[in-house]
C-alpha positions in Angstrom: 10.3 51.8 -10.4 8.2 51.7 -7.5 5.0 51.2 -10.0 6.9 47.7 -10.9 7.8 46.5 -7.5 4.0 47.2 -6.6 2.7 45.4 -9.2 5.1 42.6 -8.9 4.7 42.4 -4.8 0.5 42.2 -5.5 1.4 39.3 -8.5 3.5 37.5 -6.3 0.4 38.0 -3.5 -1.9 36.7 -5.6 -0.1 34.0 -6.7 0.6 32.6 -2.9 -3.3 33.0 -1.9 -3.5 30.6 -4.9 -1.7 28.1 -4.1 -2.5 28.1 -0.5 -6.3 27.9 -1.3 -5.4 25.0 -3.7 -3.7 23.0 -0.5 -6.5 23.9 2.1 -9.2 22.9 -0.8 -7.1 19.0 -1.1 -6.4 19.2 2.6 -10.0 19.0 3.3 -10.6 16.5 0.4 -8.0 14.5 2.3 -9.7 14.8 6.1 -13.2 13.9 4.5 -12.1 11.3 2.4 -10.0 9.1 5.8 -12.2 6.1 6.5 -13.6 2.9 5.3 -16.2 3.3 2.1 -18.0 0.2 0.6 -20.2 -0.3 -2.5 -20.2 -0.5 -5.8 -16.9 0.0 -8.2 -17.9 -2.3 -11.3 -15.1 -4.3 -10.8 -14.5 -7.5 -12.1 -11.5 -10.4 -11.8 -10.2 -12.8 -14.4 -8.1 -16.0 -13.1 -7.7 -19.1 -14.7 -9.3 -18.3 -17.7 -12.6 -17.0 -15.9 -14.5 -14.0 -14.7 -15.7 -13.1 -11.4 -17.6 -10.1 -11.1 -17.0 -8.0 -7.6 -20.4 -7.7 -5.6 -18.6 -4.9 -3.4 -16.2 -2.9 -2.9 -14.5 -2.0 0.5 -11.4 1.2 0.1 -9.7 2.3 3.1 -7.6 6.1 3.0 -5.6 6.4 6.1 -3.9 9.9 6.1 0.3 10.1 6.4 0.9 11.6 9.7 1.2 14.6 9.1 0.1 14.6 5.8 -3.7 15.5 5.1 -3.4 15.1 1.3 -1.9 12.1 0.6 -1.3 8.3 2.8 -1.7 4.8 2.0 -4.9 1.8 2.5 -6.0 -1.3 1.7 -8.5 -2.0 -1.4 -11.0 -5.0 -1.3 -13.2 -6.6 -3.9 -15.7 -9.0 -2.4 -17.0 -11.9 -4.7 -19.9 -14.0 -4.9 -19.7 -17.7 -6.7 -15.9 -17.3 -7.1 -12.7 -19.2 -5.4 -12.2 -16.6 -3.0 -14.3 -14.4 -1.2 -12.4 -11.4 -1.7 -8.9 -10.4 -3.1 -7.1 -7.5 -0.6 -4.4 -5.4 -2.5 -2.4 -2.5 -0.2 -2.6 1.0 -2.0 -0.9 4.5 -1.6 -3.2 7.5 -2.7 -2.7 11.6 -2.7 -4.7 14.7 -3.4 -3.4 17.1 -5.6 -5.2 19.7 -7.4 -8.9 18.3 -6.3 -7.5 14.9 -8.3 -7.3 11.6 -6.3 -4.5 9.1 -7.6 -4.5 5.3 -6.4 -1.8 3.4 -6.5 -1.9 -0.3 -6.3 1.3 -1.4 -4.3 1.1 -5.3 -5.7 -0.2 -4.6 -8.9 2.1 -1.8 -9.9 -0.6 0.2 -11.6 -2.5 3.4 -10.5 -6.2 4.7 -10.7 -7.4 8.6 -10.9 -10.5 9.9 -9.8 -11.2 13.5 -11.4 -15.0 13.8 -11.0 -16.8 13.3 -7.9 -18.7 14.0 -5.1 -17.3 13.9 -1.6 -18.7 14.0 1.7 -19.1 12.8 5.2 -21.3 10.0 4.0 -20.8 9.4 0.6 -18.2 9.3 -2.4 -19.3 9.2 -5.9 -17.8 10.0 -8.9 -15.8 8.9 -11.9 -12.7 6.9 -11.5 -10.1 7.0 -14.7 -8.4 3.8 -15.2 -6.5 2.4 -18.5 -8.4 4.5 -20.6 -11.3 4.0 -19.5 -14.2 6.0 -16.9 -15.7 4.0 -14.9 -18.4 5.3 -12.1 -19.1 4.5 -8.6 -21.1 5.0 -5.3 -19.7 4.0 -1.9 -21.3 5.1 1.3 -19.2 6.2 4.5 -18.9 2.6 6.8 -15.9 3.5 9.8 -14.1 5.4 11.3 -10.1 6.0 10.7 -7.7 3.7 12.2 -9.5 0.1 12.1 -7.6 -2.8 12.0 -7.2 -5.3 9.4 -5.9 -8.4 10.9 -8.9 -10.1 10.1 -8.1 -10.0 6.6 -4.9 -12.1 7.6 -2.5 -10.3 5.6 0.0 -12.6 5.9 3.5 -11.6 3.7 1.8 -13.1 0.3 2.5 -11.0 -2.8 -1.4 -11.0 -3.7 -3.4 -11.4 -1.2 -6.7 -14.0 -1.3 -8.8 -15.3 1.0 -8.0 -18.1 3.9 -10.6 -20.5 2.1 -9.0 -19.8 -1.1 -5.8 -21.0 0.3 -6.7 -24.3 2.0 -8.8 -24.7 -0.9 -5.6 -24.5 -3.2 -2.5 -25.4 -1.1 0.1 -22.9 -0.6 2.4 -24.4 -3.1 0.1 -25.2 -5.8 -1.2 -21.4 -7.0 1.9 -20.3 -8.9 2.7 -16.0 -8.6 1.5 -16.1 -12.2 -1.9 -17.1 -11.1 -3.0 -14.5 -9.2 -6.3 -13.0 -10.2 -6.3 -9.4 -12.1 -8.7 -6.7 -11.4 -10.0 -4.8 -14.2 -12.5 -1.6 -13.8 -15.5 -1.9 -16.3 -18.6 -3.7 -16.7 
């Protein structure tokens, strides 16, 4: 009987050094990846009928308090040649199990990165989205904690660009209209 309990007291050890290597090892994916990172994501955005490819790409993870492994941020594509010069959409990501998930508040869908490479300067990798991989290369660009007023996030349920706006009227661009990202070349 004591043979058992042994054996069952080292599983049950084993088991907990698991799990709490599993949440130092996301933890720490978590703490490197808070921050701003730009560059590319091969995004593109279809409105009206038309395609506008994303020249770059700026994601900000700011960590829950209290929370290393999971917290919410802003995602902006940045155009070129298009009606707007970026589209801003708020998103909520978490760590688990070395796997990054991004959800996109206003678009109701989610992303998954499984393969990267993460450190203090860069972030590359493979993102999973709709059935398809798609990779990317953003550098390390700020700090935690910058503000985003200048993005005038203003209560609109997609955000676009102030030009965009005047350009269009704020009755005239119907909730229907709002452009769609899609990951892919």
């Amino acid at each position: 009987m004591k043979k058992f309990y042994f054996l069952l007291l080292t599983a049950m050890m084993a088991l907990t050094a698991t799990v709490f290597t599993a949440c130092d090892e996301d933890t720490q994916i978590g703490l490197t990846l808070e921050g701003t990172w730009r560059g590319n994501m091969y995004v593109y955005t279809t409105w009206n009928g038309n395609r506008y490819n994303v020249t770059d790409t700026e994601i900000t993870f700011l960590c829950d308090d209290f929370h290393w492994t999971r917290g919410y941020g802003y995602w902006v594509d940045y155009y070129s040649n298009a009606p707007w010069d970026y589209v801003a959409s708020h998103i909520d990501w978490q760590v688990s199990g070395g796997e990054i998930r991004i959800y996109f508040r206003e678009e109701g869908s989610e992303a998954i990165i499984r393969s990267y490479r993460l450190n203090d300067n860069r972030f590359q990798g493979t993102l999973w989205e709709n059935g398809q991989d798609i990779d990317f290369n953003l550098y390390h660009v700020a700090s935690p904690r910058r503000s985003y007023d200048r993005w005038g996030y203003d209560g609109w349920t997609y955000y676009r660009s102030r030009q965009m706006r005047e350009t269009a009227g704020n009755d005239s661009i119907a909730i229907d209209d709002v452009p769609v990202r899609h990951f892919g070349k």
